[in-house]
C-alpha atoms as one frame of an Amber mdcrd trajectory, in Angstrom:
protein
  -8.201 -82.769 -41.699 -11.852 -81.171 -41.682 -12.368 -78.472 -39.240 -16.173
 -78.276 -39.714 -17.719 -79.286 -36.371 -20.543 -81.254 -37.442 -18.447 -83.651
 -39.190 -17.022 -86.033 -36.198 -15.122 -88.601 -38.008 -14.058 -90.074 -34.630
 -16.792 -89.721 -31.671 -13.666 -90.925 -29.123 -11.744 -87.884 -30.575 -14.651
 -85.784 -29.462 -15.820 -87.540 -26.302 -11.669 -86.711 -25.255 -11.778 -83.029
 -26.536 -15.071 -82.510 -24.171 -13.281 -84.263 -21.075 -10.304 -82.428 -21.733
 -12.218 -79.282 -21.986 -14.236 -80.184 -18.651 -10.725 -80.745 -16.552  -9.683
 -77.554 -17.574 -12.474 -76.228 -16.160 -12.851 -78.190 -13.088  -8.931 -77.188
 -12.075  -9.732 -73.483 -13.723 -12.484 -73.245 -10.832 -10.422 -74.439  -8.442
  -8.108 -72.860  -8.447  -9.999 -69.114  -8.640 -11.645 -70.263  -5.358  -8.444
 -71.142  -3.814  -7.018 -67.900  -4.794 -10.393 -66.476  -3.652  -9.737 -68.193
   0.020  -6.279 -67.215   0.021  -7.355 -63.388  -0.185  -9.736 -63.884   2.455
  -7.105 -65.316   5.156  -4.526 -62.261   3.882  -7.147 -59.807   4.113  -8.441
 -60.853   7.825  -4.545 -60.870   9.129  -4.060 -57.100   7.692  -6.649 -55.968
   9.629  -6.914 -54.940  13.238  -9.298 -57.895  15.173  -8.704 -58.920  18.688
  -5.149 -59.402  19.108  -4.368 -61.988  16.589  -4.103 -60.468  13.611  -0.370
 -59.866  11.872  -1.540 -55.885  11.789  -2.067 -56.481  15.894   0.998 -57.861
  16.139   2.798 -55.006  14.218   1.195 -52.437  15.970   1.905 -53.938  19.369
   6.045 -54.035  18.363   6.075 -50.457  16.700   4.540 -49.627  20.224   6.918
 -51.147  21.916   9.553 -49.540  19.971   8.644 -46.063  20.043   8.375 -46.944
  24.234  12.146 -47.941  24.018  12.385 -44.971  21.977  11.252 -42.901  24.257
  12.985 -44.122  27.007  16.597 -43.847  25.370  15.739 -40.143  24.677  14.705
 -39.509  28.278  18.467 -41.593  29.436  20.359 -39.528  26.878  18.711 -36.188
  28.198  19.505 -37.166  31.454  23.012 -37.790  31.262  23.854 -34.746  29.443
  23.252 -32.148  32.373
């Protein structure tokens, strides 16, 4: 088997090694900008926007729960005196 480069004993061995080269590529690429899109939608839903955000919605519960919170605390006080 010769290794040296410039001696292509088959051209379709080389014309395959190329294509196989360029899919790897092509699917390499890919996939880094579908990881790269995948960031982006993750990164808008931590953050505080208008309302629709996952962040909004966690904010909006623990809210909610330190309201219920506060309430139970007040009910509790109450029926103690």
């Amino acid at each position: 088997m010769n290794l040296d480069p410039t001696a292509i004993d088959d051209p379709w061995s080389a014309i395959a090694f190329v294509a196989l080269i360029g899919y790897l590529v092509v699917v390499t690429w890919r996939s880094s900008r579908h990881a790269k899109a995948t960031r982006r939608t993750l990164e808008h839903e931590v953050r505080p926007n208008s309302g629709s955000s996952l962040r909004d919605a966690v904010d909006r519960i623990d809210k909610r729960l330190a309201d219920v919170e506060a309430y139970h605390a007040r009910r509790r006080w109450w029926q103690r005196r």
